[in-house]
C-alpha positions in Angstrom: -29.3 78.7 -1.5 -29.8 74.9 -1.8 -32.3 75.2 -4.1 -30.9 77.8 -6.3 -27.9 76.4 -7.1 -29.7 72.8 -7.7 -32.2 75.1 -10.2 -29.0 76.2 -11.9 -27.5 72.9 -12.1 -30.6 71.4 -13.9 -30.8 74.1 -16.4 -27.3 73.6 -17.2 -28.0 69.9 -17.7 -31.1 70.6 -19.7 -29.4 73.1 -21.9 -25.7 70.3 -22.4 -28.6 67.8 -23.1 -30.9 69.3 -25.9 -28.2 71.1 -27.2 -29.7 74.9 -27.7 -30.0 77.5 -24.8 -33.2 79.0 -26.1 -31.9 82.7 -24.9 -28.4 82.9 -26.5 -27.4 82.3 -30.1 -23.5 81.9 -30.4 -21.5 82.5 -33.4 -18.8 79.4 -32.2 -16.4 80.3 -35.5 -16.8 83.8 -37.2 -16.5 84.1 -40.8 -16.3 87.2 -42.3 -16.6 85.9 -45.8 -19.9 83.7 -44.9 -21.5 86.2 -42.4 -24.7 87.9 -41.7 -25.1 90.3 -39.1 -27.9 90.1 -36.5 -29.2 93.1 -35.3 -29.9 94.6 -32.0 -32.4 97.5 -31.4 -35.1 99.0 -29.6 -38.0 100.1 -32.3 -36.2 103.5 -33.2 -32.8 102.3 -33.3 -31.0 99.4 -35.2 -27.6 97.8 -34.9 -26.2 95.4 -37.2 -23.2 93.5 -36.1 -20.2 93.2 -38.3 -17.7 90.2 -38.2 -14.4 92.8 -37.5 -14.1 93.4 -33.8 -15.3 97.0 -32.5 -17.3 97.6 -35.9 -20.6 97.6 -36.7 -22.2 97.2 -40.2 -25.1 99.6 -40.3 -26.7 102.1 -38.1 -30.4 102.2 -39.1 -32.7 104.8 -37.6 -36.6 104.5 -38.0 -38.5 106.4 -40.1 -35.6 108.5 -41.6 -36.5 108.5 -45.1 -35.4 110.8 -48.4 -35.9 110.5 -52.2 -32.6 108.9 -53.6 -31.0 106.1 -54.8 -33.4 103.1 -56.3 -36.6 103.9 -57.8 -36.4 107.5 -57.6 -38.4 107.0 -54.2 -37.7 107.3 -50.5 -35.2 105.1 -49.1 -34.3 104.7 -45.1 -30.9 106.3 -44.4 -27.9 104.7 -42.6 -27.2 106.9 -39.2 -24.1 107.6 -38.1 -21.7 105.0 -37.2 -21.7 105.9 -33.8 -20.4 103.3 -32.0 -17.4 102.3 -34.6 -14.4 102.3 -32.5 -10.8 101.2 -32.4 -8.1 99.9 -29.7 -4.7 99.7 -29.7 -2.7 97.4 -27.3 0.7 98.9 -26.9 0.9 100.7 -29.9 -0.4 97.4 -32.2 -3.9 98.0 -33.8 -6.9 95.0 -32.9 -8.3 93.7 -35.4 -9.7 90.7 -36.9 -6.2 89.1 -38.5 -4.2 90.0 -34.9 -7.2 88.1 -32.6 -7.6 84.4 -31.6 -10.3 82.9 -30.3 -13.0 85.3 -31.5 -16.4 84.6 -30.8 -20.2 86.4 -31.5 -23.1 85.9 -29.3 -26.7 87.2 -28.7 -28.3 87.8 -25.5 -32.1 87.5 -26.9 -33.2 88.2 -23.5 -32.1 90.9 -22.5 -30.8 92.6 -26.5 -27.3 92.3 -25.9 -24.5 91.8 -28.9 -21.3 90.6 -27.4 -18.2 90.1 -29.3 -14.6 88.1 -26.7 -11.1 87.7 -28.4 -7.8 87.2 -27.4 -5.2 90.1 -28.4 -2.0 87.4 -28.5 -0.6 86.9 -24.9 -1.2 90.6 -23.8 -5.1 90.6 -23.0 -8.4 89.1 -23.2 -11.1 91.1 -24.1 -15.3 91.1 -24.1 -17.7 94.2 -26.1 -21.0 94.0 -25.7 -23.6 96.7 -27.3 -27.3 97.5 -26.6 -29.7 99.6 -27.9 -31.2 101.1 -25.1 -35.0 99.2 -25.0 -36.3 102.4 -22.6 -34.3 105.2 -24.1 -35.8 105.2 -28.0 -32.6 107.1 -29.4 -29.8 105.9 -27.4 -27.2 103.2 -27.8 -24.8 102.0 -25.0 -21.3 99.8 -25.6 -19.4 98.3 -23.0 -16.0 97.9 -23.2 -13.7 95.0 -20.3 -10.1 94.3 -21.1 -8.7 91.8 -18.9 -4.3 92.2 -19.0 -2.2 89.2 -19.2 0.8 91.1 -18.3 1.4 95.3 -18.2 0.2 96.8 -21.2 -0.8 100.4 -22.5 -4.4 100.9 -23.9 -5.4 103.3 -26.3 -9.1 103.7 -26.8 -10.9 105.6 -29.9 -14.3 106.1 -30.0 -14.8 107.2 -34.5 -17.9 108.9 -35.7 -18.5 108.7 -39.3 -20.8 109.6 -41.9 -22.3 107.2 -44.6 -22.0 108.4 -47.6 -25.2 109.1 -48.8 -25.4 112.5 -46.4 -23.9 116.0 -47.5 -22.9 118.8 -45.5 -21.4 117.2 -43.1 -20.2 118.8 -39.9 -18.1 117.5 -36.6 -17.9 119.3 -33.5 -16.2 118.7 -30.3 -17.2 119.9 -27.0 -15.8 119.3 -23.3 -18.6 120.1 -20.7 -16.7 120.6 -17.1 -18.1 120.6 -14.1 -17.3 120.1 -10.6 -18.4 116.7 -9.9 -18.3 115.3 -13.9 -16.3 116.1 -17.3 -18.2 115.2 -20.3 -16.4 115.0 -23.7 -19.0 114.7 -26.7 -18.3 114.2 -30.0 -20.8 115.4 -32.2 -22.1 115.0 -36.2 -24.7 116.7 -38.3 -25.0 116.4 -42.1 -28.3 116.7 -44.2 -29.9 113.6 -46.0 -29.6 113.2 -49.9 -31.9 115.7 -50.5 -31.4 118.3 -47.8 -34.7 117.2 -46.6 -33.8 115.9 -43.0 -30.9 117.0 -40.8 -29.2 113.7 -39.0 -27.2 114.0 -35.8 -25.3 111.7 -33.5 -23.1 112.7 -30.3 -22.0 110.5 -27.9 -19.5 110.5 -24.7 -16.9 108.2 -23.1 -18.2 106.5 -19.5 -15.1 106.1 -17.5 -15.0 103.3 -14.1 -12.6 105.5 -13.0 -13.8 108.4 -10.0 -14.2 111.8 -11.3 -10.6 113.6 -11.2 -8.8 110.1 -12.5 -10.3 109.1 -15.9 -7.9 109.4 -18.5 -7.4 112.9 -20.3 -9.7 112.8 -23.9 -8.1 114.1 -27.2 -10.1 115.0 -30.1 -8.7 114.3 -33.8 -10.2 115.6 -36.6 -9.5 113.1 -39.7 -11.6 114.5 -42.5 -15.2 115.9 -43.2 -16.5 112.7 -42.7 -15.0 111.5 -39.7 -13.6 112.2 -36.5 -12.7 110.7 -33.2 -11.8 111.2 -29.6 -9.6 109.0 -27.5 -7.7 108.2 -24.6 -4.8 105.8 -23.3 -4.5 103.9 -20.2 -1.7 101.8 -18.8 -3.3 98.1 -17.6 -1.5 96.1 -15.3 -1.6 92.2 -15.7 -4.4 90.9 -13.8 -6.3 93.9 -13.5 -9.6 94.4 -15.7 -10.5 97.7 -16.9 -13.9 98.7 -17.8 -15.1 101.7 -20.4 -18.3 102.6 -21.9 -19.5 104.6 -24.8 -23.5 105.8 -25.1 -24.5 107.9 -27.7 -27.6 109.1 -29.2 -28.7 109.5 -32.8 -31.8 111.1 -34.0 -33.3 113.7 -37.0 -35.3 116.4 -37.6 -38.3 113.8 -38.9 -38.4 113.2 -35.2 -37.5 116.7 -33.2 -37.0 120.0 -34.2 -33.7 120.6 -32.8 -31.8 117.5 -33.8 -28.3 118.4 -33.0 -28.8 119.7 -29.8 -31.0 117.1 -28.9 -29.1 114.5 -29.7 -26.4 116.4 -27.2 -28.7 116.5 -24.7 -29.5 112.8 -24.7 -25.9 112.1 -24.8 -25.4 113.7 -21.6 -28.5 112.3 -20.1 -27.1 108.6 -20.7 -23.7 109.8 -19.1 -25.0 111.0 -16.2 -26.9 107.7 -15.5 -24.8 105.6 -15.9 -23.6 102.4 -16.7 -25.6 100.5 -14.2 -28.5 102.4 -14.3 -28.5 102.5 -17.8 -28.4 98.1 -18.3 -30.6 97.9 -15.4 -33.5 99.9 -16.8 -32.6 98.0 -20.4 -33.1 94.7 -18.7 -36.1 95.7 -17.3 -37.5 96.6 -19.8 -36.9 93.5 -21.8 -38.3 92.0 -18.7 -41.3 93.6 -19.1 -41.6 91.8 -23.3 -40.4 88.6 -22.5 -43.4 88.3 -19.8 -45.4 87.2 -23.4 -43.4 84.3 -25.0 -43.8 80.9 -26.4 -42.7 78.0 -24.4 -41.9 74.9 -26.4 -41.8 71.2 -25.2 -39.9 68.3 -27.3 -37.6 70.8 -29.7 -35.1 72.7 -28.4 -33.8 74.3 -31.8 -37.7 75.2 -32.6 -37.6 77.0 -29.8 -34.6 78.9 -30.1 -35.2 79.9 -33.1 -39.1 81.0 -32.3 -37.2 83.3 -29.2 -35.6 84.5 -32.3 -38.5 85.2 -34.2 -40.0 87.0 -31.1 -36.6 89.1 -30.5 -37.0 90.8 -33.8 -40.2 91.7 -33.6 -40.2 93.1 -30.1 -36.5 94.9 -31.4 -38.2 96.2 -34.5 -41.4 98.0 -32.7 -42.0 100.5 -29.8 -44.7 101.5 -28.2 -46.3 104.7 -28.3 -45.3 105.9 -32.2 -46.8 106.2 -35.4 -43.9 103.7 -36.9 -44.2 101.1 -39.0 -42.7 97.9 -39.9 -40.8 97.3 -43.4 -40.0 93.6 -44.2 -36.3 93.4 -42.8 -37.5 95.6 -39.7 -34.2 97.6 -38.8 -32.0 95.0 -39.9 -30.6 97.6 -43.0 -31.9 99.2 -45.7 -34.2 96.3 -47.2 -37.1 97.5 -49.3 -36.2 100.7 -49.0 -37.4 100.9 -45.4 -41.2 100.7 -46.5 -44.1 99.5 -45.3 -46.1 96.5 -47.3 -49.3 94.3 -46.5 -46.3 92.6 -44.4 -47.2 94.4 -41.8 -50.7 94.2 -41.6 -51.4 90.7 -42.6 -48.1 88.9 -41.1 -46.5 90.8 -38.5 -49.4 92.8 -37.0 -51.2 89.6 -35.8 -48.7 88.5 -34.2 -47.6 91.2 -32.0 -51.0 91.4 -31.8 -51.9 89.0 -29.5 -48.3 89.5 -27.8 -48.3 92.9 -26.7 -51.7 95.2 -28.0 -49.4 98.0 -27.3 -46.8 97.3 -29.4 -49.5 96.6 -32.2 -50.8 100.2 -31.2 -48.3 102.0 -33.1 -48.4 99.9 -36.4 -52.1 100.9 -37.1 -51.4 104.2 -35.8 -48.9 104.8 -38.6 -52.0 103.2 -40.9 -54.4 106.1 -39.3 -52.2 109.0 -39.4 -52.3 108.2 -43.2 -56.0 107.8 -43.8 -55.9 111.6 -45.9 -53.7 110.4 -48.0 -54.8 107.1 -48.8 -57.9 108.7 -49.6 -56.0 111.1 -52.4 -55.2 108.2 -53.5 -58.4 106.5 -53.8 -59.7 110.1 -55.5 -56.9 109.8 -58.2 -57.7 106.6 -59.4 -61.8 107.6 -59.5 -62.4 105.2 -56.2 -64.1 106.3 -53.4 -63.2 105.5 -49.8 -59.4 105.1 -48.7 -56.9 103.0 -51.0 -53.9 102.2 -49.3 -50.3 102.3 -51.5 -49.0 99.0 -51.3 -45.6 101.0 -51.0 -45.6 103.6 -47.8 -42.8 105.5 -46.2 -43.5 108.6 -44.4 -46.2 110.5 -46.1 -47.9 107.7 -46.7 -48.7 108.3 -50.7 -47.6 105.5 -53.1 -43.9 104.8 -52.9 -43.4 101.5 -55.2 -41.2 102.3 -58.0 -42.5 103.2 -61.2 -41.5 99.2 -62.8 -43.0 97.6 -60.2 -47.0 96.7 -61.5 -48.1 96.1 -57.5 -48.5 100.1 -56.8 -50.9 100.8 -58.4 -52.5 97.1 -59.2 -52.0 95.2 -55.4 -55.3 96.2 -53.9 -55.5 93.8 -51.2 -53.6 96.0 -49.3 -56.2 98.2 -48.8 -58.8 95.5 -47.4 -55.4 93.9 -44.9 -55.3 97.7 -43.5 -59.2 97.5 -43.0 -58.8 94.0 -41.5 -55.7 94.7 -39.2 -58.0 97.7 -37.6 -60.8 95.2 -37.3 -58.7 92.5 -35.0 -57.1 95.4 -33.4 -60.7 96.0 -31.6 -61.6 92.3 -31.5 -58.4 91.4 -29.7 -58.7 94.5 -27.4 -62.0 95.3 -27.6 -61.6 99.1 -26.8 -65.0 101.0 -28.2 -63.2 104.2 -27.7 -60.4 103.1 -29.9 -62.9 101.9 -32.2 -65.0 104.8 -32.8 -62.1 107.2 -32.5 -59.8 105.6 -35.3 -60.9 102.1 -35.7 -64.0 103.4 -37.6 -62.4 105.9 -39.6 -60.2 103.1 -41.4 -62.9 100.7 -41.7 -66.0 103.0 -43.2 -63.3 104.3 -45.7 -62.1 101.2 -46.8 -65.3 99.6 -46.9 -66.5 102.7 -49.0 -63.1 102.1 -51.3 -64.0 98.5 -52.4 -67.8 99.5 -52.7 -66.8 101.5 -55.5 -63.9 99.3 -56.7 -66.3 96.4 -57.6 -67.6 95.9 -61.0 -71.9 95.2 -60.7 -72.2 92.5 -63.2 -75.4 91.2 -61.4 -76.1 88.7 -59.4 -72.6 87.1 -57.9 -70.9 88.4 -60.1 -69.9 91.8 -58.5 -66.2 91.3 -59.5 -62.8 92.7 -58.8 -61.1 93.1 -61.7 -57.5 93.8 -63.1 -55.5 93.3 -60.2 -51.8 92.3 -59.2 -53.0 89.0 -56.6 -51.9 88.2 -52.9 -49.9 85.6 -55.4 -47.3 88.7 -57.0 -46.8 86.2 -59.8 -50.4 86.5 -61.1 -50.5 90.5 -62.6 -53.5 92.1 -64.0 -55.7 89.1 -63.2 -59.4 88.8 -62.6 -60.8 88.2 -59.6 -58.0 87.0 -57.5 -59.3 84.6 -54.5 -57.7 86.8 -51.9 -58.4 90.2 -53.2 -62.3 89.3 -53.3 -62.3 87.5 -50.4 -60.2 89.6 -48.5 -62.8 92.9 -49.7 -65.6 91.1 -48.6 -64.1 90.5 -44.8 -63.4 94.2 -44.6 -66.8 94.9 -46.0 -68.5 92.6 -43.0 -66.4 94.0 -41.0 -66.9 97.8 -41.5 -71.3 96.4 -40.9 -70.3 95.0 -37.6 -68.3 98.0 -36.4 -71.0 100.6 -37.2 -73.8 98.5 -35.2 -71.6 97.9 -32.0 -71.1 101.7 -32.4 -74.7 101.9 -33.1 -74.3 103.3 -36.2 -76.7 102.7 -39.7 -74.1 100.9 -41.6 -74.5 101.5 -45.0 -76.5 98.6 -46.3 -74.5 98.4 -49.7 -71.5 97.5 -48.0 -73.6 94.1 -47.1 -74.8 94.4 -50.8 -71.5 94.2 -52.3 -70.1 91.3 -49.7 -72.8 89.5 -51.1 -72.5 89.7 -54.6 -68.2 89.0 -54.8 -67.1 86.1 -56.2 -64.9 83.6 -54.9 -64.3 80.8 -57.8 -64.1 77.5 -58.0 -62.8 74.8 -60.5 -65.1 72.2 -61.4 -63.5 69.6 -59.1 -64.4 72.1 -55.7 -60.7 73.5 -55.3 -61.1 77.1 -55.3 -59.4 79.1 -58.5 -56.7 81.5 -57.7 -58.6 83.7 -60.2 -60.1 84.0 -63.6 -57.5 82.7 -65.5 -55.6 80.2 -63.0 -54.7 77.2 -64.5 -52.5 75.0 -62.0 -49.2 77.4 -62.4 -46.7 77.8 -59.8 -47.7 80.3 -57.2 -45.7 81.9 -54.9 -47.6 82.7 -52.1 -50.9 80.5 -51.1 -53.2 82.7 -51.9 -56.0 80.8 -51.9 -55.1 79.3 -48.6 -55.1 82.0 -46.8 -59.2 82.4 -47.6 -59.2 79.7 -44.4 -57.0 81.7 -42.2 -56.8 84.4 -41.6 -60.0 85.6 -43.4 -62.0 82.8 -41.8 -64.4 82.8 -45.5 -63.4 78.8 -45.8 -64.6 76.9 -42.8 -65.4 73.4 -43.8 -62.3 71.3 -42.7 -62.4 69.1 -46.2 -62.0 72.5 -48.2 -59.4 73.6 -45.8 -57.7 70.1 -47.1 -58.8 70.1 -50.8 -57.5 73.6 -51.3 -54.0 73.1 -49.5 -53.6 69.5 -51.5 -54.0 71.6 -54.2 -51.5 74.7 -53.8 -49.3 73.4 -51.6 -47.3 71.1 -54.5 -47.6 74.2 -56.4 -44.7 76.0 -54.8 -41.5 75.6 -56.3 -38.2 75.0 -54.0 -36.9 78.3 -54.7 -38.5 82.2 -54.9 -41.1 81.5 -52.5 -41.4 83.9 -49.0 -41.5 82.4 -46.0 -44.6 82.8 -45.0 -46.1 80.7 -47.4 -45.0 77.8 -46.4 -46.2 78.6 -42.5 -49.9 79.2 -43.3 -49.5 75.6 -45.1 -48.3 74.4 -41.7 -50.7 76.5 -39.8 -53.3 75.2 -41.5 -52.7 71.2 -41.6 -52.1 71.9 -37.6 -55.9 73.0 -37.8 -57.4 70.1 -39.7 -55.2 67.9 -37.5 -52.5 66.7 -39.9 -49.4 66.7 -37.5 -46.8 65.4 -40.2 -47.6 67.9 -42.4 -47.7 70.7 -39.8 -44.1 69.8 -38.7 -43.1 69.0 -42.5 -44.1 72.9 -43.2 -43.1 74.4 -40.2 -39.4 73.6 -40.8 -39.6 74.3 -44.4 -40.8 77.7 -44.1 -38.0 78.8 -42.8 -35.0 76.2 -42.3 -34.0 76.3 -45.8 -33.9 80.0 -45.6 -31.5 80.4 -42.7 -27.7 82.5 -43.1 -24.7 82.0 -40.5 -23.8 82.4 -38.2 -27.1 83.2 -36.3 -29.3 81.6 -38.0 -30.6 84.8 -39.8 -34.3 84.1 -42.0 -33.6 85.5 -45.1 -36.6 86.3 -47.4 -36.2 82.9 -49.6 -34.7 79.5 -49.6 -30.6 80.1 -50.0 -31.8 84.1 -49.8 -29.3 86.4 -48.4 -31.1 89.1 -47.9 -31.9 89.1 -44.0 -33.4 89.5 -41.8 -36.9 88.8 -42.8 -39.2 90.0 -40.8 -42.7 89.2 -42.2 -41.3 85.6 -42.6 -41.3 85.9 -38.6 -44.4 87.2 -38.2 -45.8 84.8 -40.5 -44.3 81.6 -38.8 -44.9 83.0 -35.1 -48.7 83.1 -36.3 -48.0 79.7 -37.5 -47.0 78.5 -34.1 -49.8 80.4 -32.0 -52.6 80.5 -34.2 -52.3 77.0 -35.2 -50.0 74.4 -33.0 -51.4 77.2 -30.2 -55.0 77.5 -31.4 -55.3 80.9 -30.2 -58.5 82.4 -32.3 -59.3 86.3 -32.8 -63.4 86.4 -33.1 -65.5 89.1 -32.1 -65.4 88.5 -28.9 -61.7 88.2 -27.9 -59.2 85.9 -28.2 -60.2 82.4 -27.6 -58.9 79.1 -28.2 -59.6 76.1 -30.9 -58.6 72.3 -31.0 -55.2 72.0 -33.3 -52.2 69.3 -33.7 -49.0 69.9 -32.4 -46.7 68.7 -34.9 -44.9 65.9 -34.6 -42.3 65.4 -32.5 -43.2 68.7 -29.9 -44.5 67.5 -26.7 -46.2 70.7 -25.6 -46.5 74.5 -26.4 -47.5 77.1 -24.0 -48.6 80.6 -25.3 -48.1 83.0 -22.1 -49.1 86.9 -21.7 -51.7 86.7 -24.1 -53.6 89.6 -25.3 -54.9 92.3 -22.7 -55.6 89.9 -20.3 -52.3 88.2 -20.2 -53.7 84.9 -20.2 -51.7 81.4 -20.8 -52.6 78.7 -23.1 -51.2 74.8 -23.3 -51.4 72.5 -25.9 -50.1 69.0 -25.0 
């Protein structure tokens, strides 16, 4: 007992003395007119917290899509509100002009959101919300009121209906039986379109025993809302305890969504509570046993828990979903997928958990037909990936934007994210089953995208670049280089399959130019000459494509670009493979100096939220995280995907960390230290 409570007392000092507890970020002061919500979820669900007690902003659910709004292509759909509630304190409504003391927190441990107040001198009282990590369509929020002196409660839980969805319709149902009563409020409504049918139900859980819960009233307001609720005299000193759980899902993920997400509903309430946060915890548990330990800066590694949070909140295992930019932080992008997931947030989770990394190139295989229509319509052979994919997986970037049918690259990061997938695991099942099938077709896509101009000069022509600011350019640095990787590695895959790989893949890898000014820095492309860039295009021909190896290119190249970025309009990740890279050729100033640029400047209260760009408010920005974990693993880490596995190089801390431990690495769970 000794020892525990001297354990506890040092981690309290350490936490006073540097400042940050790496677990918890807390919102101090809230306010609503300089707030962005953080989000809690568990790869199917997402909850975005609002800044009014009892209220959340957005309810997004994963791979919910239908044609409406921008672009006259899908967009993801706000759920139900289904955990919106209000409480009255003898007969006086809560909210955020009648509290004191209000304060936010997240529990990036265990994917918590808790919101404590004071209601005047009448009551203190704590919220926290979850979305359940082992239950992938089920939400659970906890409700304590602690009296200051006798009051009456009165407790509503709301459904409502964004207003994108039609058709709306509220039922109410009281299940009774001997040992439980179960009051569900339930929604339906179709999407835009009529496409999808969306439902949500969920169900009071009383602390009370079964015959002494408060009596549930249902209300019905309009068509798009309704409620249940329930009053309770408090007496001071006592604290009461309620729950709400609740389930949301659509027909894009069951045939029978409203009865379903009944069923659910009921599932969670007969649980319980306890059960419930015990098999959450567990199985956040079960993530955190890969994380990043960091030595000499406690706000680094904070906000690297962070980074790690979101992209264990945004991704399950066992799907066929994908990652958009902002995750399930809102409606971002329209909910689609980009090369951000296969370039910058795929690596990462990569070498953190294979199996969450599963289901992100599952999405990418599930798709291979129709990436090969595509290919077809634009006279290519092979596979060609949209750079724009929702569900069907055909092009879905609006009509204005030149990178749908122009961004090619995206094609050869879908060939190369399947290519590490079997390096880092190396499962030869997976590889012939569905590893394979991506890589020949890809490999057979840029066979016939190249241009034979003899000799070296096998180019790529008319494309949008890595760099979105260079459209309809020739021969773009990471478009060739990134072809010729997925040629290479389509060859390798056939012979450890022992396969004849088709010899003009080699042929073609051969024969693509990478360019070069007449000083040695390689040329962005054809026409490059020294503009601002927004992404380091060129840069990331060193990692991750591995086609510059020599240490004084590495250096000549990032000289080069890296004063090419201007302060503003630049994603986040570009920036991290600067500081990734300088950790590499052993420049620790620089490696620290990009680090924190990458993604300080580009931070929203009160949570510290990474928005997309420097003084950006469109959080949160999940490929920036993926980016800037690779950043600190692949660099100040030195963990290496080859053919072989994961291995590790010599890199440079940046200045000022002490030490960084990588632990639970890859299939093997292994730990690696840098000192």
């Amino acid at each position: 007992m000794k020892k525990i409570l001297l354990a506890a007392l040092l981690l309290c000092i350490i936490r006073f003395s540097f400042g940050q507890d790496p677990w918890t970020i807390k919102a101090g002061k809230v306010d609503a007119a300089n707030y962005y919500g953080i989000t809690v979820a568990n790869g199917m669900i997402g909850i975005v917290s609002s800044p009014e007690p009892f209220k959340v902003k957005d309810v997004v659910l994963a791979g919910a899509y239908d044609q409406y709004g921008r672009g006259r292509v899908s967009n993801f759909l706000r759920s139900f509100n289904l955990l919106n509630m209000t409480l009255d304190i003898d007969g006086k409504r809560v909210d955020g002009k009648s509290v004191s003391n209000f304060q936010q927190q997240l529990d990036m441990q265990h994917g918590g959101f808790t919101s404590a107040f004071d209601f005047g001198d009448k009551a203190s009282v704590k919220s926290t919300y979850y979305s359940l990590r082992h239950l992938p369509f089920t939400v659970l929020m906890d409700i304590e009121i602690t009296a200051k002196k006798d009051i009456i409660i009165g407790g509503a839980s709301v459904m409502e209906a964004p207003d994108a969805l039609r058709d709306v319709q509220n039922y109410y149902n009281e299940i009774d039986r001997p040992h439980v009563v179960i009051s569900l409020l339930t929604s339906s409504a179709k999407s835009p379109t009529g496409k999808l049918l969306m439902c949500a139900s969920n169900t009071f859980l009383f602390s009370e025993p079964h015959g002494q819960e408060p009596r549930v009233i249902h209300e019905m307001w309009d068509n798009n809302m309704h409620l249940m609720k329930f009053s309770r005299t408090i007496k001071a000193g006592e604290t009461y305890r309620f729950s709400i759980a609740g389930s949301s899902i659509t027909s894009a993920q069951h045939a029978d969504p409203l009865n379903e997400a009944e069923r659910m509903t009921i599932f969670a309430k007969l649980e319980g509570r306890e059960r419930l946060i015990s098999f959450h915890n567990k199985a956040w548990d079960s993530l955190w046993k890969s994380d990043i330990v960091i030595e000499g800066d406690a706000q680094a590694q904070q906000d690297v828990h962070s980074m790690m949070y979101h992209l264990y909140s945004f991704t399950r295992e066992g799907t066929a979903y994908s990652l958009s930019p902002m995750g399930l932080s809102g409606l971002g992008y329209n909910g689609h997928v980009f090369w951000d997931t296969d370039l910058w947030m795929f690596p990462s989770l990569l070498v953190l958990h294979p199996e969450l990394a599963k289901s992100l190139i599952e999405y990418r295989y599930q798709r291979l037909d129709a990436a090969k229509r595509n290919a077809f319509s634009h006279g290519y052979k092979g596979a060609m990936f949209p750079w724009e994919s929702a569900e069907t997986g055909v092009e879905e970037t609006p009509v204005w934007a030149l990178s749908g049918p122009f961004e090619h690259h995206i094609t050869a990061d879908v060939g190369m994210a399947a290519w590490n997938y079997y390096c880092v695991t190396q499962d030869k099942d997976w590889l012939k089953e569905k590893g394979w099938p991506l890589l020949q077709a890809t490999a057979d896509f840029w066979a016939s995208r190249v241009e034979r101009n003899g000799p070296g000069r096998y180019d790529i022509k008319n494309v949008v670049a890595a760099d979105e600011w260079a459209e309809n350019v020739d021969n773009n640095a990471f478009t060739n280089a990134a072809a010729k990787a997925n040629l290479n590695a389509a060859t390798e895959a056939a012979k450890l399959l022992g396969l004849i790989p088709n010899p003009d893949w080699k042929q073609v890898a051969d024969n693509i130019p990478i360019l070069k000014f007449a000083d040695g820095v390689t040329k962005e492309h054809a026409a490059y000459s020294g503009e601002g860039i927004k992404q380091g295009d060129v840069n990331l021909l060193a990692y991750p494509l591995k086609e510059i190896t020599d240490p004084a290119q590495v250096k000549r190249d990032l000289d080069y670009y890296s004063t090419r970025v201007p302060n503003e309009g630049t994603p986040a990740m570009t920036q991290a493979i600067f500081a990734l890279l300088y950790s590499r050729i052993g420049d620790a100033d620089k490696a620290a100096h990009f680090f924190k640029d990458s993604y300080v400047p580009n931070l929203n209260p009160p949570f510290r939220v990474i928005a997309e760009t420097k003084g950006g408010t469109n959080p949160y920005f999940a490929t920036g995280a993926g980016g800037i974990l690779q950043c600190v693993m692949m660099g100040f880490g030195g963990v290496d995907i080859t053919t072989k596995g994961i291995t590790q190089i010599k890199t440079t801390l940046p200045a000022g960390w002490k030490s960084v431990t990588l632990k639970g690495i890859g299939p093997d769970k292994k730990t690696y230290t840098v000192k």
